[in-house]
Backbone as a chain_set.jsonl record, in Angstrom:
{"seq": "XXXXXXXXXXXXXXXXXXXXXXXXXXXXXXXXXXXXXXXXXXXXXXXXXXXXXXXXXXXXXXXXXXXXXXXXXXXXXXXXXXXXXXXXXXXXXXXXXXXXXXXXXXXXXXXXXXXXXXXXXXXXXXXXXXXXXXXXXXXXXXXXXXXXXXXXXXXXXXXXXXXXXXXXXXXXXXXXXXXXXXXXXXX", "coords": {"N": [[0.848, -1.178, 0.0], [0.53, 2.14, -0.646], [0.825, 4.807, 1.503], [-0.258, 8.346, 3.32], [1.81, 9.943, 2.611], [3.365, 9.379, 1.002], [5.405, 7.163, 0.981], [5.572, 3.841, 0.606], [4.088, 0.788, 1.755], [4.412, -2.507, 3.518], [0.688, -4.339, 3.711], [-0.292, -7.374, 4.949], [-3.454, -8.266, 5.097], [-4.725, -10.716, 5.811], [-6.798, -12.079, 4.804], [-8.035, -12.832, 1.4], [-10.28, -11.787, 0.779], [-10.735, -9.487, 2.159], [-8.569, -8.067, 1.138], [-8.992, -7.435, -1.268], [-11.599, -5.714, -0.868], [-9.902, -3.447, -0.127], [-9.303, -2.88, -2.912], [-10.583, -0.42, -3.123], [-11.819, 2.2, -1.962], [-12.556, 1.817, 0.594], [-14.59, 2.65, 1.582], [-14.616, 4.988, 2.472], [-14.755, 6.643, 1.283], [-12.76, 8.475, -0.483], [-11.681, 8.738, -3.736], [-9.408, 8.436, -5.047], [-8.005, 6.21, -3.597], [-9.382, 4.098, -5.3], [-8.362, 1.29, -6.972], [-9.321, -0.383, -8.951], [-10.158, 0.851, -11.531], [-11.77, -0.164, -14.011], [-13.023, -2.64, -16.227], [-10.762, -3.905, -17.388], [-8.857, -3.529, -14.99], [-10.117, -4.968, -12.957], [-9.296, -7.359, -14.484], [-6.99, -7.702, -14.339], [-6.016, -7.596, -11.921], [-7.132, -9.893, -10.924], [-6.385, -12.06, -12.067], [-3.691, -11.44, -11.263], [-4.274, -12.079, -8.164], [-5.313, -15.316, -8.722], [-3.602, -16.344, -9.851], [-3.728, -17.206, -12.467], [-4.402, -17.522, -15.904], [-5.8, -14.238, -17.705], [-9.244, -14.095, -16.978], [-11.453, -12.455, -19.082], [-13.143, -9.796, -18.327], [-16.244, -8.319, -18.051], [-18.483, -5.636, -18.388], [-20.877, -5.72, -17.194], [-19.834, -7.75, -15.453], [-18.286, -6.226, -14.135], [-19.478, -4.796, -12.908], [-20.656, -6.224, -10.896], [-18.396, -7.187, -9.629], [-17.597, -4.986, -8.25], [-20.399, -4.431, -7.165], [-20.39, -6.854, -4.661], [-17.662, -5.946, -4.287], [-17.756, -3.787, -2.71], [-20.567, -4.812, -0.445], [-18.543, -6.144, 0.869], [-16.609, -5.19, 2.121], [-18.165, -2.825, 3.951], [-19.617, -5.073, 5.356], [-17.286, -5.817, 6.428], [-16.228, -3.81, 7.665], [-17.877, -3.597, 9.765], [-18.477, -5.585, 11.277], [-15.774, -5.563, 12.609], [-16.002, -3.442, 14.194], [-17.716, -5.059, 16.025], [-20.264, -4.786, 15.033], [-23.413, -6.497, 13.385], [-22.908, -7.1, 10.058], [-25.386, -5.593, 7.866], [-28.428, -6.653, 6.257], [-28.428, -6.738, 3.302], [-26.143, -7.033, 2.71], [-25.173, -9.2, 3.718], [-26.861, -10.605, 1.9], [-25.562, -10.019, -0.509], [-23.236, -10.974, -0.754], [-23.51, -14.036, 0.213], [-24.809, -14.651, -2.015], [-22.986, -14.487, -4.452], [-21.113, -15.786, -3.007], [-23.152, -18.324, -3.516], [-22.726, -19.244, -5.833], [-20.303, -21.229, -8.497], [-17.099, -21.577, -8.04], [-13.723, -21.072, -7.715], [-12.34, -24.261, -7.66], [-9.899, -26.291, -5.395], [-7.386, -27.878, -6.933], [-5.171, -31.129, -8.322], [-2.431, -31.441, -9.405], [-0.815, -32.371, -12.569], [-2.276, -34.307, -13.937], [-3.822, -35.51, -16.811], [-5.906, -34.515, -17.931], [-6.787, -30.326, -18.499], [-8.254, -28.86, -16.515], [-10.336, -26.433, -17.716], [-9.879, -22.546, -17.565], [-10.616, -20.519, -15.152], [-13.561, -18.579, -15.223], [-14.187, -14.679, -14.564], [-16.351, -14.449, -12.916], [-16.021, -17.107, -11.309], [-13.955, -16.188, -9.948], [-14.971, -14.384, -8.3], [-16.806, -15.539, -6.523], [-15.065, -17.268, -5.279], [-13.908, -15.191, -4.014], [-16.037, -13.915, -2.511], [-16.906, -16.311, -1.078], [-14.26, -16.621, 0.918], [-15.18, -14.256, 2.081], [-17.162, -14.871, 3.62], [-15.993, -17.461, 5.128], [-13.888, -15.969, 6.788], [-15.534, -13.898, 7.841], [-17.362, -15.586, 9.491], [-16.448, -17.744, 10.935], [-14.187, -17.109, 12.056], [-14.986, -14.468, 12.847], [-14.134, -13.019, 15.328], [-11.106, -12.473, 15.262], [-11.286, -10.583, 13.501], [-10.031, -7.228, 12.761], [-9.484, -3.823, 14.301], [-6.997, -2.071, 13.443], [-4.627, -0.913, 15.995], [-3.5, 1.689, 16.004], [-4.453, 4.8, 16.614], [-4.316, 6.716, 14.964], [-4.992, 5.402, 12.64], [-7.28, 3.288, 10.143], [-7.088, 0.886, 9.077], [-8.285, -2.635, 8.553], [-8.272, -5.443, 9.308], [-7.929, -9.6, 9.102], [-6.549, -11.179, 11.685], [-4.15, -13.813, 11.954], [-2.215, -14.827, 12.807], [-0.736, -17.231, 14.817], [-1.128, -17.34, 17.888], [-3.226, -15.247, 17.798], [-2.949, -12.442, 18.545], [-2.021, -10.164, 17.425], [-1.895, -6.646, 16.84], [-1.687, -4.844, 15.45], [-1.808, -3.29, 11.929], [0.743, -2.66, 10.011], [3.622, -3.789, 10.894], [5.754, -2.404, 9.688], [4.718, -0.241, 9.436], [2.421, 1.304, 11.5], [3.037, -0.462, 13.454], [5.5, -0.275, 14.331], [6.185, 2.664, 14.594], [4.108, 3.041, 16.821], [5.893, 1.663, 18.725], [8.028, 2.9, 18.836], [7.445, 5.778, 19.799], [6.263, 4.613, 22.171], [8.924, 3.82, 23.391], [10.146, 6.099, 23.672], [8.979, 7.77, 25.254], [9.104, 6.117, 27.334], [11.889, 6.709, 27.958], [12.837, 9.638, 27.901], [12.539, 11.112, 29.671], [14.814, 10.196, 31.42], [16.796, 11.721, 31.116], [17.236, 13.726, 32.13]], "CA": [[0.0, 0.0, 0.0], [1.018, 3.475, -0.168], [0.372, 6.374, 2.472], [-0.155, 9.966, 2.362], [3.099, 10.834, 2.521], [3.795, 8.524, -0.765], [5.83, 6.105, 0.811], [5.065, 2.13, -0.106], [4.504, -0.315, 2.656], [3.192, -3.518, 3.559], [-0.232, -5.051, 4.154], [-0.637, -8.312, 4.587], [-4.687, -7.879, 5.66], [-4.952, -11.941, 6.649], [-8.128, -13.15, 3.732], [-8.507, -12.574, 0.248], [-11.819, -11.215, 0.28], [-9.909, -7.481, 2.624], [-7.423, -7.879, 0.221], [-9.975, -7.241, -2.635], [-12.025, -5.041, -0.535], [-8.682, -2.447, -0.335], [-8.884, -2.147, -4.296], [-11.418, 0.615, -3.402], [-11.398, 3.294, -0.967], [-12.845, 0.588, 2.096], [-16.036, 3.1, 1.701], [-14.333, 6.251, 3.61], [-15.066, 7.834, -0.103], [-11.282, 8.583, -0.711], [-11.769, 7.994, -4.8], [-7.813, 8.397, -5.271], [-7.553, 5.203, -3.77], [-9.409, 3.371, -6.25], [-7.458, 0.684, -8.109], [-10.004, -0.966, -10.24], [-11.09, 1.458, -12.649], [-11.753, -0.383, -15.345], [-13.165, -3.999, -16.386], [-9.291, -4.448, -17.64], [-8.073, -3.284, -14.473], [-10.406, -5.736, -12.695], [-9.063, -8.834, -14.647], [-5.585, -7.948, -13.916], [-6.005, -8.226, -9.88], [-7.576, -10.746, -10.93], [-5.138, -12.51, -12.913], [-2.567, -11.663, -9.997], [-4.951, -13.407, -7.175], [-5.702, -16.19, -8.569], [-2.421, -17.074, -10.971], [-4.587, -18.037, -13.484], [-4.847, -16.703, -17.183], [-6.105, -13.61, -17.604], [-10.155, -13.676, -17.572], [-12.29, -11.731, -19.543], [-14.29, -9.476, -17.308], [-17.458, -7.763, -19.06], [-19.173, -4.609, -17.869], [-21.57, -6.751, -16.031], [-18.94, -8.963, -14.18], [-17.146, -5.702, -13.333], [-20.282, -4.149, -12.122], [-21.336, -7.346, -9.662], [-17.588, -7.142, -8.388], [-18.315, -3.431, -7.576], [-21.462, -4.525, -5.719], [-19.63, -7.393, -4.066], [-16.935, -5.456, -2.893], [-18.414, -2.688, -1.413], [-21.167, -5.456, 0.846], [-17.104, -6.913, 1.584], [-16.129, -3.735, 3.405], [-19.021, -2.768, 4.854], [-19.862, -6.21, 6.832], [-16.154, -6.018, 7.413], [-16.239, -2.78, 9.004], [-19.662, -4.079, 11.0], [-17.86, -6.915, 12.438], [-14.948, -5.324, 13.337], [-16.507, -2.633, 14.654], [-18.66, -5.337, 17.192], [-22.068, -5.055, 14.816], [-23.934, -7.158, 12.184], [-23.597, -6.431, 8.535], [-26.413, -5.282, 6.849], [-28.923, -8.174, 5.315], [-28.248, -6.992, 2.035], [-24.513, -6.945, 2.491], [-25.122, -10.489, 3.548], [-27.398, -11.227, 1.119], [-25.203, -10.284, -1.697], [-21.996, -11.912, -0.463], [-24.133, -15.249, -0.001], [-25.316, -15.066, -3.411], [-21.927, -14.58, -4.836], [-20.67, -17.199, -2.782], [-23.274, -19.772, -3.685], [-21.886, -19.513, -7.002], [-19.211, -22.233, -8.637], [-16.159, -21.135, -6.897], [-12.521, -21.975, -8.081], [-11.898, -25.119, -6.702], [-8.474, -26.814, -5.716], [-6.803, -28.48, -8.364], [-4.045, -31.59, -8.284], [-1.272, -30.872, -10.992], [-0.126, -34.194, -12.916], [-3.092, -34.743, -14.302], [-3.883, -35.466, -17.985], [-6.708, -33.466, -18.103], [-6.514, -29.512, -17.991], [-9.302, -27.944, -16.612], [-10.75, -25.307, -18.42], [-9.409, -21.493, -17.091], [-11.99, -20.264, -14.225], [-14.512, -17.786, -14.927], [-14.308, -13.661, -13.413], [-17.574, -14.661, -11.953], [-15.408, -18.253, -10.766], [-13.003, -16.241, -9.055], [-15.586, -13.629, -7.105], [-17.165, -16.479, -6.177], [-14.219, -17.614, -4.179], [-14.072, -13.976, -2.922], [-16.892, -14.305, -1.707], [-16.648, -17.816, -0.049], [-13.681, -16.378, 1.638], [-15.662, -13.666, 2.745], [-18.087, -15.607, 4.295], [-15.324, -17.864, 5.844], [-13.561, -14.581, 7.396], [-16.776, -12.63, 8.922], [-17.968, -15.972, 10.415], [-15.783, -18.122, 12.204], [-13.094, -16.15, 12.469], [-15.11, -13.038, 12.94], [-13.662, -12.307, 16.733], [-10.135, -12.336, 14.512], [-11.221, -9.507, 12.269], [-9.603, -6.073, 14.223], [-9.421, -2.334, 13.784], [-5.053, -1.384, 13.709], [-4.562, -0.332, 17.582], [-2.967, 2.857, 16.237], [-5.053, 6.033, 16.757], [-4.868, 7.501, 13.134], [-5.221, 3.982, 11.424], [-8.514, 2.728, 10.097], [-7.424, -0.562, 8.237], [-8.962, -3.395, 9.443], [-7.361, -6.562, 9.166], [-7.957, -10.775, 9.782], [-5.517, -11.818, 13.085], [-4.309, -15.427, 11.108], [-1.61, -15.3, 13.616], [-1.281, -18.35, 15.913], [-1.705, -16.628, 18.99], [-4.491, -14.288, 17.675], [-2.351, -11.341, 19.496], [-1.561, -9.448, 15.87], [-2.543, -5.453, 17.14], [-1.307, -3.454, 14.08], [-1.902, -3.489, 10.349], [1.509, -3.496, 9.607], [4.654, -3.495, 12.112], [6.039, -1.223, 8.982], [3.84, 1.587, 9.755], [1.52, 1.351, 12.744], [3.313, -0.862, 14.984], [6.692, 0.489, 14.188], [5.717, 4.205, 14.962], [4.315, 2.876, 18.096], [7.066, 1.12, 19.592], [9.351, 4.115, 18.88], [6.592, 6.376, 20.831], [6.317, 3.703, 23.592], [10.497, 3.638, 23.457], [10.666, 7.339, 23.52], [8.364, 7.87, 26.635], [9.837, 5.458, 28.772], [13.606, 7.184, 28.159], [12.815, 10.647, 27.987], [13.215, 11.718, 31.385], [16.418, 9.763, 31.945], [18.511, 12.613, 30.597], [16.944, 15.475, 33.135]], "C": [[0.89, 1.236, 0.0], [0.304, 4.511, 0.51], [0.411, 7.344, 2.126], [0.505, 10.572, 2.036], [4.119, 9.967, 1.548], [4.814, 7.475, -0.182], [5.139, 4.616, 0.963], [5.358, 1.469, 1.58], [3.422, -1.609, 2.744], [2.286, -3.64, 4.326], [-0.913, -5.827, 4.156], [-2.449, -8.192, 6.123], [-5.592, -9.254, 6.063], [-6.076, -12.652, 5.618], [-7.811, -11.81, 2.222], [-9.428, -11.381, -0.159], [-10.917, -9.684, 0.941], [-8.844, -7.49, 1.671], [-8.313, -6.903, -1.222], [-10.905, -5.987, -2.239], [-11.279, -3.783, -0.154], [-7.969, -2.603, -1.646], [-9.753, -0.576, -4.003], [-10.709, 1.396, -2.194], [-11.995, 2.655, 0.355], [-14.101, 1.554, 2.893], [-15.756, 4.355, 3.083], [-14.447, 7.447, 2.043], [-13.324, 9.091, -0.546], [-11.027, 7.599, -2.426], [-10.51, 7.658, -5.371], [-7.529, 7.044, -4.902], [-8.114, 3.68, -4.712], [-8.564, 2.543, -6.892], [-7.952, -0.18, -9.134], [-10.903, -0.071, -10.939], [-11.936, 1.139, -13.754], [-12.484, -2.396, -15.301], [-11.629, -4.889, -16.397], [-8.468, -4.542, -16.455], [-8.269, -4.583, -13.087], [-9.567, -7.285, -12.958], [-7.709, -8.593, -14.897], [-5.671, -8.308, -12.812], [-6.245, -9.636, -10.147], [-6.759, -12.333, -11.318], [-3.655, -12.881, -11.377], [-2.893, -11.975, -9.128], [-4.844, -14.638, -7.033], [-4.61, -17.296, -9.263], [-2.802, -18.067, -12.589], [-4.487, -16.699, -14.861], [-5.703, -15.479, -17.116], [-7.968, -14.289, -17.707], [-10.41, -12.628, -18.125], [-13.124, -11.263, -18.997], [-15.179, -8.288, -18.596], [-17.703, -6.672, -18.274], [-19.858, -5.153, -16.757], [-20.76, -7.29, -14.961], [-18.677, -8.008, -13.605], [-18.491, -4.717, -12.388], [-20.781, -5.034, -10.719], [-20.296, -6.865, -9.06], [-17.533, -5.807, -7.567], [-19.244, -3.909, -6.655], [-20.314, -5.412, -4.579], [-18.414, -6.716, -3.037], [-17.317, -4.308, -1.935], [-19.396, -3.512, -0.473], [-19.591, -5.744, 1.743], [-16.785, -5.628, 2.688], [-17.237, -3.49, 3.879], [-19.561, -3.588, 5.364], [-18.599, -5.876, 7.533], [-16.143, -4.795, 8.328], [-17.254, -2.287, 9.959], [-18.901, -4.347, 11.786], [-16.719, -6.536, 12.798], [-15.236, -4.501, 14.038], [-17.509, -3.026, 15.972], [-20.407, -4.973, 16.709], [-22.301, -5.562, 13.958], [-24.031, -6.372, 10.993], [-24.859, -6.223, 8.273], [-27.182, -6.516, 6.518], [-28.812, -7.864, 3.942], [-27.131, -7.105, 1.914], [-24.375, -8.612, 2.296], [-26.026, -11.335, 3.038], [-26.406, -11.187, -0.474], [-23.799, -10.908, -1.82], [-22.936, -13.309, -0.598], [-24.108, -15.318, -1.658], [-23.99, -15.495, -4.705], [-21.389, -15.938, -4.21], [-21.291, -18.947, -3.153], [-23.102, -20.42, -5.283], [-20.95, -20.343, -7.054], [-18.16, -21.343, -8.176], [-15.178, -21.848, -7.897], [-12.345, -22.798, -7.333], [-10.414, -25.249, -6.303], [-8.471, -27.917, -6.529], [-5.743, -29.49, -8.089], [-3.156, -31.481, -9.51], [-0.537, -32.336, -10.755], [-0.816, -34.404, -13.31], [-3.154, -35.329, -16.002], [-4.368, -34.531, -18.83], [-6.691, -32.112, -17.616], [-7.404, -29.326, -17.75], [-9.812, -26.569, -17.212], [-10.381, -23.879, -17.33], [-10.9, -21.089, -16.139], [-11.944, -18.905, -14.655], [-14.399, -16.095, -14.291], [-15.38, -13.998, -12.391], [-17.131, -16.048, -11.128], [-14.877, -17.393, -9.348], [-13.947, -14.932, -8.307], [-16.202, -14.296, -6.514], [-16.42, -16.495, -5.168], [-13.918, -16.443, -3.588], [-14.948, -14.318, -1.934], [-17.012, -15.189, -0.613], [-15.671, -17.291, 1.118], [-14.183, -15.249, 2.655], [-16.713, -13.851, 4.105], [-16.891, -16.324, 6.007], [-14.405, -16.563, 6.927], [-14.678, -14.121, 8.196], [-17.814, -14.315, 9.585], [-17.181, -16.787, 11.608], [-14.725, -17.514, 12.885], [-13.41, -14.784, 12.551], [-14.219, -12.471, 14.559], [-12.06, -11.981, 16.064], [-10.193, -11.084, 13.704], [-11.555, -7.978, 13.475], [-9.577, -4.669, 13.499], [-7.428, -2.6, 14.298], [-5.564, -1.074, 14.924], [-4.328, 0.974, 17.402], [-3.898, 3.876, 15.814], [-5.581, 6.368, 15.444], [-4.666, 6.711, 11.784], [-6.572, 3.624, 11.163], [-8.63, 1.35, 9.54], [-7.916, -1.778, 9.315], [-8.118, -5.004, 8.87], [-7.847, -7.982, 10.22], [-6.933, -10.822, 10.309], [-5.0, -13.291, 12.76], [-3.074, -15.599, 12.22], [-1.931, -16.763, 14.798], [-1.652, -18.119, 16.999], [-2.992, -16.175, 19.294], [-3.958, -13.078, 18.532], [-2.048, -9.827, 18.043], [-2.809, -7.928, 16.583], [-2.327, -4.718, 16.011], [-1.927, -3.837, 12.535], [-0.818, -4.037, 9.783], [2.654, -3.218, 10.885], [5.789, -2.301, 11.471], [5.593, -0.386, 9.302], [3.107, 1.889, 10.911], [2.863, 0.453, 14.03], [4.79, -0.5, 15.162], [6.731, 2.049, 15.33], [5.49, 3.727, 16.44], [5.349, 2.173, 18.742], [7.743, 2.277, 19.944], [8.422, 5.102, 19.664], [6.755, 6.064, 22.138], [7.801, 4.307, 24.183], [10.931, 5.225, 23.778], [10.012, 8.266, 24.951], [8.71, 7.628, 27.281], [11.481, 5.905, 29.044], [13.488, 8.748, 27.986], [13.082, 11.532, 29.051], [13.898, 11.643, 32.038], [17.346, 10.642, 31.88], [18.703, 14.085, 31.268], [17.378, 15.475, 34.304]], "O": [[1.932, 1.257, 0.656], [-0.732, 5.012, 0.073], [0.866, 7.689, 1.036], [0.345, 11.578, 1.344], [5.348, 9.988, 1.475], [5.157, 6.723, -1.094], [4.058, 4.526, 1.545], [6.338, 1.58, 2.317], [2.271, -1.76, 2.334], [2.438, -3.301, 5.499], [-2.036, -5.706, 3.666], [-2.49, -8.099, 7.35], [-6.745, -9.186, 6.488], [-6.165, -13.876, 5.708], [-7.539, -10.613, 2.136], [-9.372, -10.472, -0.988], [-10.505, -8.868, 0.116], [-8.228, -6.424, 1.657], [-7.998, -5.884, -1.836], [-11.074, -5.165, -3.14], [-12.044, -2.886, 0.199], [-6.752, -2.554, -1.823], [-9.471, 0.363, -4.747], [-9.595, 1.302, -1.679], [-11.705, 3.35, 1.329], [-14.511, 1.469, 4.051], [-16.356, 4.549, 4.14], [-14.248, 8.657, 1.939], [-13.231, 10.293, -0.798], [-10.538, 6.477, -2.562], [-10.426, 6.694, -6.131], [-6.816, 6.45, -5.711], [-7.534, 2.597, -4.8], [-7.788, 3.203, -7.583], [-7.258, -0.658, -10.032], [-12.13, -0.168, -10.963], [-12.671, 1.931, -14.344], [-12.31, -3.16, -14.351], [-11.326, -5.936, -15.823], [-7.51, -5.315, -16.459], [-7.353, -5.065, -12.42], [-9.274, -8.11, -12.093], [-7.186, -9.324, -15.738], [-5.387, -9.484, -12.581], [-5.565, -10.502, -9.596], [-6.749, -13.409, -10.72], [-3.082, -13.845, -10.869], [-1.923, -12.466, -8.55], [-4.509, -15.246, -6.016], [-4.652, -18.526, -9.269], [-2.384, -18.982, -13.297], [-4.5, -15.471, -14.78], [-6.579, -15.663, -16.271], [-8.061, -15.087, -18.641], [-9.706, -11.664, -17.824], [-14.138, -11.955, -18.902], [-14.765, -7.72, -19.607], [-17.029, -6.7, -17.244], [-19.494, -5.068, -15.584], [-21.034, -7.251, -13.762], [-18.65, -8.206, -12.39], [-18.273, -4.09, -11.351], [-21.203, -4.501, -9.692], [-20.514, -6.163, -8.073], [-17.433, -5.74, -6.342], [-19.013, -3.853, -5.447], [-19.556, -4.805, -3.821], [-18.207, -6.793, -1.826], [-17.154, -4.113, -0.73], [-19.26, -3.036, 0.655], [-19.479, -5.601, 2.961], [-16.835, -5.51, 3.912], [-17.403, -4.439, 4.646], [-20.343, -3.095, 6.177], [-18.526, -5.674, 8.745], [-16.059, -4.844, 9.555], [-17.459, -1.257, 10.602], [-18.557, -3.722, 12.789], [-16.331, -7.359, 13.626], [-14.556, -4.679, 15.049], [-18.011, -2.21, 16.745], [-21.399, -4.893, 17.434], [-21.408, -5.352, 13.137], [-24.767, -5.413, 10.76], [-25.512, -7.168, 8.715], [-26.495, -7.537, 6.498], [-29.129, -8.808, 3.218], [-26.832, -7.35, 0.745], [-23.843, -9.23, 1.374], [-26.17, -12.499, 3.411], [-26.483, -12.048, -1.35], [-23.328, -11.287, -2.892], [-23.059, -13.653, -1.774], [-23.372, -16.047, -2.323], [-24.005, -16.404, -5.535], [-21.271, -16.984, -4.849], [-20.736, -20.045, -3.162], [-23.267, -21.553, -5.734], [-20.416, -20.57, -5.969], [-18.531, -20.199, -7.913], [-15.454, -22.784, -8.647], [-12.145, -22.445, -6.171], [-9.636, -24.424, -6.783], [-9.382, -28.714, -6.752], [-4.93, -28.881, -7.395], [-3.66, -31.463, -10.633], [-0.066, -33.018, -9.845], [-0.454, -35.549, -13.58], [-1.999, -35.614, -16.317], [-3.916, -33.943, -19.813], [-6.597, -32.077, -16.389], [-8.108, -29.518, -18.742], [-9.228, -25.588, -16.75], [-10.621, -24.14, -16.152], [-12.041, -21.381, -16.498], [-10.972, -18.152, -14.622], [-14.592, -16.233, -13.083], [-15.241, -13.82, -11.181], [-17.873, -16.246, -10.166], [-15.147, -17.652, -8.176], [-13.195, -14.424, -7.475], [-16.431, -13.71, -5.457], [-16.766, -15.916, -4.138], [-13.587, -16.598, -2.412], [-14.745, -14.846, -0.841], [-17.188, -14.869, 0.563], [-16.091, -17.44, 2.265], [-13.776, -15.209, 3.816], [-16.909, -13.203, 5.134], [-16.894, -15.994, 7.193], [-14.703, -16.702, 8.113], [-14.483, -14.019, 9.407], [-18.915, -14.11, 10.095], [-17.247, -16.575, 12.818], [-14.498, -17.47, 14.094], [-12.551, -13.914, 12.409], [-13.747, -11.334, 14.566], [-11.716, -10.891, 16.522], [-9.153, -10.59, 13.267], [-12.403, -7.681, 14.316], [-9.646, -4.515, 12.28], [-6.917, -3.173, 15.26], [-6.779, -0.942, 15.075], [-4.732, 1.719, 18.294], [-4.19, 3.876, 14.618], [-6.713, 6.346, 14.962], [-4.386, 6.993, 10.619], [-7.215, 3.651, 12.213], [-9.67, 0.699, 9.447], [-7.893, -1.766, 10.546], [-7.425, -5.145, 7.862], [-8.079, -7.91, 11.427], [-6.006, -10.512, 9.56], [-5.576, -14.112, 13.475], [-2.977, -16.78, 12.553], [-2.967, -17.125, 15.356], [-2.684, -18.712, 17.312], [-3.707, -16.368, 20.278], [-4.79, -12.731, 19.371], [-1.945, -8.619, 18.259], [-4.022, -8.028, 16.763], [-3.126, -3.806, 15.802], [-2.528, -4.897, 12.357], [-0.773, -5.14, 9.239], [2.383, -2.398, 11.762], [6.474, -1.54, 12.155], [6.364, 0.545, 9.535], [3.302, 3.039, 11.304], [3.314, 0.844, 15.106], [5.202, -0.462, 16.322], [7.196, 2.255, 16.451], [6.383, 3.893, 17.272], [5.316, 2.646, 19.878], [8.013, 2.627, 21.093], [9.08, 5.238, 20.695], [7.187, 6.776, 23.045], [7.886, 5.057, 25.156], [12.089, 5.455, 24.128], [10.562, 9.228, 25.487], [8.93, 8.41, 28.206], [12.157, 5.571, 30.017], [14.661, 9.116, 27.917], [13.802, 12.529, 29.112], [14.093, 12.347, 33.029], [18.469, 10.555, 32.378], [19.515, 15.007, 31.188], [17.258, 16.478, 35.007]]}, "num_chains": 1, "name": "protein.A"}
């Protein structure tokens, strides 16, 4: 990701589906951060998700994943937030999800399977979305740091994961923490 102050850092955001749901602006209406403009721009992410051949996304496909991801962020920032999505949020994630889905695949085979679908691979958005905001909803967190809003799955083993990234949020705080507790040593 990049910040306001243009430098690049990481965020690994723990599912698929927040991964996909931070192509947009995560519905704080910040259109700059847009990154799927486009049907084309769609079935590149797309492409780089799933490692699969480019699909062909249509107007249509790119308009569902539009709906789709905007219910994705707004359940997610329900349930992290401690309240129930919407019923249409989780009516239109369901619906997406009860769609064919990319499956898993064994390699060695004879037979190739045919390339999955844009509507294959929101599918498995979806699914993941589902899987994310239910069992593992107590996992899905706001960053700890003050003037952060990303929200992020906890896939850690612990479940202790407080920051977004330890690049930017949990970094900054340490050196805060670190700078408090030695500050008064030198008076």
């Amino acid at each position: 990701m990049t910040g306001s102050d243009g430098r690049r850092w990481f965020f690994d955001s723990g599912s698929l589906a927040l991964d996909f749901a931070y192509t947009g602006d995560f519905g704080y209406g910040n259109p700059q951060w847009e990154s799927l403009r486009s049907p084309a721009d769609l079935g590149t992410w797309l492409t780089s998700r799933f490692e699969e051949p480019g699909a062909p996304v249509s107007d249509p496909v790119y308009q569902r994943a539009r709906e789709l991801r905007a219910a994705v962020t707004f359940a997610a920032r329900a349930i992290a937030g401690g309240s129930r999505p919407e019923p249409a949020q989780v009516d239109t994630i369901n619906a997406h999800a009860s769609a064919h889905a990319v499956g898993p695949l064994l390699d060695g085979g004879t037979e190739q399977p045919p390339a999955p679908t844009a509507d294959q691979m929101l599918a498995t958005l979806a699914q993941e979305a589902v899987i994310a905001f239910s069992a593992d909803s107590d996992r899905l967190r706001h960053c700890q740091a003050d003037d952060c809003g990303l929200i992020f799955l906890d896939v850690s083993r612990p479940g202790s994961r407080r920051w977004c990234s330890m690049q930017r949020c949990g970094g900054r705080a340490k050196a805060r923490a670190h700078y408090d507790r030695h500050r008064h040593e030198g008076e």
